[in-house]
Kinemage of the C-alpha trace (Angstrom):
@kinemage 1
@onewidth
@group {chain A} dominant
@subgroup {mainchain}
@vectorlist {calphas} color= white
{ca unk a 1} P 23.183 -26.188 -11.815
{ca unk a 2} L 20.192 -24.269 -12.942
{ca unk a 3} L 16.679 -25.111 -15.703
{ca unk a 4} L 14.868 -22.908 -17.204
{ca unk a 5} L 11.959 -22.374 -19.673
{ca unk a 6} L 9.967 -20.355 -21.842
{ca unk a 7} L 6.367 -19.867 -22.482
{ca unk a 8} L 4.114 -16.612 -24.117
{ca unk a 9} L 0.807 -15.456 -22.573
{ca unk a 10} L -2.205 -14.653 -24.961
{ca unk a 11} L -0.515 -11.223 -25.423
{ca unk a 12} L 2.429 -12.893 -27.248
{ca unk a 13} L 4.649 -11.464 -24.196
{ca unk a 14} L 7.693 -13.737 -23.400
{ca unk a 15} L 8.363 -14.661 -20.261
{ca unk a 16} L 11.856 -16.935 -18.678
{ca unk a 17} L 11.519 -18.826 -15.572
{ca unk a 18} L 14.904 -20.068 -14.123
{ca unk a 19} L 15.334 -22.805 -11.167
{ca unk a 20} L 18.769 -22.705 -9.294
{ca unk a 21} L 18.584 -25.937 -7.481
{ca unk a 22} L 21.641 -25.234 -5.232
{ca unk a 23} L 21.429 -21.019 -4.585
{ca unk a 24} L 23.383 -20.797 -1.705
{ca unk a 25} L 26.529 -22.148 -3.236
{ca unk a 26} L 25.767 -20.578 -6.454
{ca unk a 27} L 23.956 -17.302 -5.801
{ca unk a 28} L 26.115 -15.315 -8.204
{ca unk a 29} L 25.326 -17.435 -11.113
{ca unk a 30} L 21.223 -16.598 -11.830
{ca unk a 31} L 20.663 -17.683 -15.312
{ca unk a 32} L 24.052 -17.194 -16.910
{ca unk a 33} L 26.273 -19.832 -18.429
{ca unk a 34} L 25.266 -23.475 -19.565
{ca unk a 35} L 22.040 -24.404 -17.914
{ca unk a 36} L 19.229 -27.282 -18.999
{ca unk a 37} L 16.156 -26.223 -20.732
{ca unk a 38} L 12.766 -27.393 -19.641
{ca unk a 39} L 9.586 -27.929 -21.435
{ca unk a 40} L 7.319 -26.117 -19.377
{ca unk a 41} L 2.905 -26.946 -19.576
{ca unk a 42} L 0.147 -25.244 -20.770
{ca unk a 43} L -0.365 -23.543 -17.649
{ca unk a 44} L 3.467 -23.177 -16.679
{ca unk a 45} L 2.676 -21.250 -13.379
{ca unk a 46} L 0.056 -19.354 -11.135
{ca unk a 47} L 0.698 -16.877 -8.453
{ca unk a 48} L -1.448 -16.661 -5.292
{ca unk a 49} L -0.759 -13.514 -2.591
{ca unk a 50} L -2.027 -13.696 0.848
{ca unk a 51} L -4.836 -11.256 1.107
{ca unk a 52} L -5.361 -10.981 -2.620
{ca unk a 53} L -8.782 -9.700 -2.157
{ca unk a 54} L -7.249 -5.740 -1.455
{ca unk a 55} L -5.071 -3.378 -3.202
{ca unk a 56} L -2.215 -4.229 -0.978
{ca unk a 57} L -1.859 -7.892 -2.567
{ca unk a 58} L 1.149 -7.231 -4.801
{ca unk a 59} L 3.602 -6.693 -2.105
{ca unk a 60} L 1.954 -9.347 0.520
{ca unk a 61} L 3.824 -13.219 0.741
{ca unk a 62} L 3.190 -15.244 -2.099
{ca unk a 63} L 3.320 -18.592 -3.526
{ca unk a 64} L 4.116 -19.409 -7.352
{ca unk a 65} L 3.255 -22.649 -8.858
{ca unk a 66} L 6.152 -24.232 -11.442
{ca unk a 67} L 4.614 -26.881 -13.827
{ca unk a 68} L 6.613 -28.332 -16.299
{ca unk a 69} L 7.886 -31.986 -17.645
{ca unk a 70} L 10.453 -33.951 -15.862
{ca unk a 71} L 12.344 -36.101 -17.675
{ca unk a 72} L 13.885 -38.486 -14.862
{ca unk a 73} L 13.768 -38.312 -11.197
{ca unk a 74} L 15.540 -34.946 -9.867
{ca unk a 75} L 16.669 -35.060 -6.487
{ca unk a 76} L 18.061 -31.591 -6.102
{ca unk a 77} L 14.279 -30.148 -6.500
{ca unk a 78} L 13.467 -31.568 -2.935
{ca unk a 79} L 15.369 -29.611 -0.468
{ca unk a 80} L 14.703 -29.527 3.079
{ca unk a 81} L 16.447 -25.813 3.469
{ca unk a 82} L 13.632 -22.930 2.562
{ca unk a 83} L 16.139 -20.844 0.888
{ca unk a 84} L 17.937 -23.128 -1.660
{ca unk a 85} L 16.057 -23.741 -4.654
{ca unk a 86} L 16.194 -20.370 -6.186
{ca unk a 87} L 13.092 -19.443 -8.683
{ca unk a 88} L 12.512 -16.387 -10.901
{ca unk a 89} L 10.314 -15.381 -13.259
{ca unk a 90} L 11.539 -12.844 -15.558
{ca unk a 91} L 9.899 -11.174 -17.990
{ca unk a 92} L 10.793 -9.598 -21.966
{ca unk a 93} L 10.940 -5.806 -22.048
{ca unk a 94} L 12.821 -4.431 -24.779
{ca unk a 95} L 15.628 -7.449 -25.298
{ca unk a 96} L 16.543 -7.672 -21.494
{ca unk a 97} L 14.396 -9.731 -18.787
{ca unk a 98} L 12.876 -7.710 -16.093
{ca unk a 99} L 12.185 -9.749 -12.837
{ca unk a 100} L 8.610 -10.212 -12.169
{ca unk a 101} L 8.678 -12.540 -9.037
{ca unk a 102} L 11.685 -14.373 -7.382
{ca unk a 103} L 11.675 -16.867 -4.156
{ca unk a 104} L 12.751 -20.564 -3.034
{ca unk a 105} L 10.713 -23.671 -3.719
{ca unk a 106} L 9.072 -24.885 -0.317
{ca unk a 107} L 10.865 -26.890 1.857
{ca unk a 108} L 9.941 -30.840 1.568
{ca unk a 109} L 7.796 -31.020 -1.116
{ca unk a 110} L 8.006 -33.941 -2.201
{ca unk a 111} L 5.267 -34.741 -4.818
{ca unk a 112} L 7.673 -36.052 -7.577
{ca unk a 113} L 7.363 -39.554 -8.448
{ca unk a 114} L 10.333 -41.866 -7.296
{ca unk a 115} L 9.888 -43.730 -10.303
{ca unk a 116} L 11.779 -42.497 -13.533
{ca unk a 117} L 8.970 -42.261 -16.126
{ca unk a 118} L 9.840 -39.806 -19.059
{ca unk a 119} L 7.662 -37.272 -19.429
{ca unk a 120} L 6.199 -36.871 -15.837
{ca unk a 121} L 4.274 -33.801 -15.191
{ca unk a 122} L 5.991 -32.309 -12.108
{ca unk a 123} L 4.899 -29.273 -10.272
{ca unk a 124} L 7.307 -27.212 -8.222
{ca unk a 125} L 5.404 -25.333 -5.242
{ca unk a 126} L 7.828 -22.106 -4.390
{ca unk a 127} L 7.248 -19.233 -1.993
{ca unk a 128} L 8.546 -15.526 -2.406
{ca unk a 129} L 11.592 -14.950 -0.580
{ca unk a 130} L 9.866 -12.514 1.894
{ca unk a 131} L 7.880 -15.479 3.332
{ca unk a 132} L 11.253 -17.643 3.885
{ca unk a 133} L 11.876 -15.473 6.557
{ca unk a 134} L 9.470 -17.788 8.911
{ca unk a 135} L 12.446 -20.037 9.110
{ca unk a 136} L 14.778 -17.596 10.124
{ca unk a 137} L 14.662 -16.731 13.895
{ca unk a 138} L 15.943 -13.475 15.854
{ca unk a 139} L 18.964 -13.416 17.782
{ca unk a 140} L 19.883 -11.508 19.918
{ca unk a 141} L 22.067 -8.493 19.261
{ca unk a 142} L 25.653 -7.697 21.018
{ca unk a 143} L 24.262 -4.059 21.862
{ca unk a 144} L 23.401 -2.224 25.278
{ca unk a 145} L 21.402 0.503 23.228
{ca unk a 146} L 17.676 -0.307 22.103
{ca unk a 147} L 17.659 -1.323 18.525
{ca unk a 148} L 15.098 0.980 16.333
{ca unk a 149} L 12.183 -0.131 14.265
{ca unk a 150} L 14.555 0.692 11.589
{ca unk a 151} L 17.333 -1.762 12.623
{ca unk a 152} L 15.002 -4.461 12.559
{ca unk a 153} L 13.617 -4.045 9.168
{ca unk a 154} L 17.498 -4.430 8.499
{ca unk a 155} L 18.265 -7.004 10.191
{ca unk a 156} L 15.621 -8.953 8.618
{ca unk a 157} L 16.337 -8.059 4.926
{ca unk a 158} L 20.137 -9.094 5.678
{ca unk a 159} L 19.082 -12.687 6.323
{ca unk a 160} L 18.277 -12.808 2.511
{ca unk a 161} L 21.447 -11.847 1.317
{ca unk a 162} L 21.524 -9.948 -1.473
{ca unk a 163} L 18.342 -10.703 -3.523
{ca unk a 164} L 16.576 -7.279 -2.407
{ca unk a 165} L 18.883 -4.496 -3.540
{ca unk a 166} L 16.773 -1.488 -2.480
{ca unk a 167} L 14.440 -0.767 0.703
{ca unk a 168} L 12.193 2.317 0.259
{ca unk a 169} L 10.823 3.153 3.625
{ca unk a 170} L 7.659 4.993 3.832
{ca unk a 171} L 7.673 8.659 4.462
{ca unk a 172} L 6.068 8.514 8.446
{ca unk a 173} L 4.746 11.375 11.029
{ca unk a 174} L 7.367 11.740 14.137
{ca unk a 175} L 9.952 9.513 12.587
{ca unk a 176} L 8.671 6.370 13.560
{ca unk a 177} L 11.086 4.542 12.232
{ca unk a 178} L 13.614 5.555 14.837
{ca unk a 179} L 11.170 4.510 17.723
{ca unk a 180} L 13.269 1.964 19.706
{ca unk a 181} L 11.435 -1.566 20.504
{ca unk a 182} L 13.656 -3.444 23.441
{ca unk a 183} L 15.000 -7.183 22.078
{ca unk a 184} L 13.223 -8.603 25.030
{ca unk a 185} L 9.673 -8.073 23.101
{ca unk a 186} L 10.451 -10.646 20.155
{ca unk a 187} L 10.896 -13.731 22.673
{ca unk a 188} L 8.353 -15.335 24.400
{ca unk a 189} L 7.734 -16.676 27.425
{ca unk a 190} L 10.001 -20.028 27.673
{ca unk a 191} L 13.064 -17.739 25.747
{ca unk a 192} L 11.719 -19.005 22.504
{ca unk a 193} L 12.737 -16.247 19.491
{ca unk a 194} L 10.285 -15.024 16.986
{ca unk a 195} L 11.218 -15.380 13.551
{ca unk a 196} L 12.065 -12.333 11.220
{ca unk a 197} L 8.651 -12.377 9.449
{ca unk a 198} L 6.255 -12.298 12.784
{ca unk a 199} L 8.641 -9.644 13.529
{ca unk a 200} L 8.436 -7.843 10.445
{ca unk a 201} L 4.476 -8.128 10.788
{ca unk a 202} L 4.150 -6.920 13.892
């Protein structure tokens, strides 16, 4: 099952934002076929990046803000998984929809009213998919050879399936990317794993 809306910014620019409220069994399916339209508010959403105060903010972890009206009580918006409740925004570029952001609403959010009043004002808190990767936690690999800096950048984007299609590594002095990092350094000191995103920022 998946909603979605549209709104206009003061530029008359359309944009689409779609909710999947069960991804993983339905990942294939993002906006096509019969879904249930939304009216979204006034201010339908608003983006805030982690360090926004540099250059660097457009690619740092991010949280998007989803407001619109809920007609009656929705139970599939509160999820206790972080990678779920698929949300995209999408944007209108010469007849097709270009994706603009794309992540999972946050895990146990529950600030919907139990009470079925039409016309609520409901506001869906999501974070980009990158940041989801604080719930998933290393294991260790099957492998007597060192794994490379490389292979864990990998490793990480393969926990999120296939909504990154393309990786572009940075061109690096002395090909750091193949420097190997033993497994050992991403688990502390009672065995506990890191997850994929400390890893990732270290």
């Amino acid at each position: 099952m998946y909603k979605y809306g549209f709104f206009r910014d003061i530029k008359d620019t359309l944009y689409k934002v779609v909710i999947i409220t069960d991804y993983q069994q339905y990942n294939s399916n993002l906006g096509q076929g019969q879904g249930e339209e939304i009216t979204l508010l006034a201010n339908p959403i608003s983006i805030e990046y982690e360090g926004a105060d540099d250059i660097f903010a457009s690619v740092r972890c991010s949280t998007m803000t989803v407001r619109f009206l809920q007609e009656r009580f929705d139970e599939s918006l509160n999820n206790s998984l972080g990678n779920n409740v698929f949300v995209t925004l999408q944007k209108e570029e010469g007849g097709k929809y270009k994706t603009m952001w794309q992540g999972f609403s946050t895990p146990n959010a529950y600030n919907q009213p139990f009470v079925n009043v039409v016309g609520d004002e409901f506001e869906l808190e999501c974070q980009d998919a990158l940041s989801t990767l604080k719930y998933c936690y290393f294991e260790k690999q099957n492998t007597k050879n060192h794994l490379t800096i490389k292979d864990y950048i990998q490793l990480a984007f393969f926990q999120l399936g296939s909504i990154y299609k393309t990786c572009i590594y940075p061109t690096t002095p002395n090909n750091i990317l193949d420097m190997c990092i033993p497994q050992e350094n991403w688990f502390d000191e009672d065995d506990e794993p890191m997850s994929y995103l400390e890893i990732l920022e270290e």
